[in-house]
Steps between C-alpha positions, in 0.01 A plus 500: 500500500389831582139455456464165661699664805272809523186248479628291765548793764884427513752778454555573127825653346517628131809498296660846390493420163122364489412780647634750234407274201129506647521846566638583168222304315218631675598876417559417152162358501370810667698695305368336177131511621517904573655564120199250348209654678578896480273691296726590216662116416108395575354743213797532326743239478288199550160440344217656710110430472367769739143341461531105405372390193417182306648205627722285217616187662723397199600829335876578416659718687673720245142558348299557906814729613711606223761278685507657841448353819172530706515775769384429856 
């Protein structure tokens, strides 16, 4: 309702609690996105490939990354 009242030029009111639950989620996602790509989880925590190698479509991913996520 929000959306379609913003795109229609009309006046526009967001609920309190809408509001906080998209504010909320966005830092968290922020929040999450900081932790993932700082230097020490990038080398450290998560697998790193400074310089990309070979690409294996259909490799496993305990054997490409020891079990670790990509970093970004």
């Amino acid at each position: 309702n929000y959306m379609q009242a913003v795109m229609e030029g009309g006046e526009a009111t967001l609920d309190d609690e809408v509001a906080r639950f998209t504010f909320a989620n966005e830092l968290r996602d922020l929040a999450t996105w900081a932790y993932k790509s700082s230097e020490y989880v990038g080398e450290e925590v998560l697998a790193y490939l400074p310089i990309p190698g070979e690409y294996i479509a259909c490799g496993d991913l305990d054997t490409l990354t020891g079990g670790k996520a990509w970093s970004e």
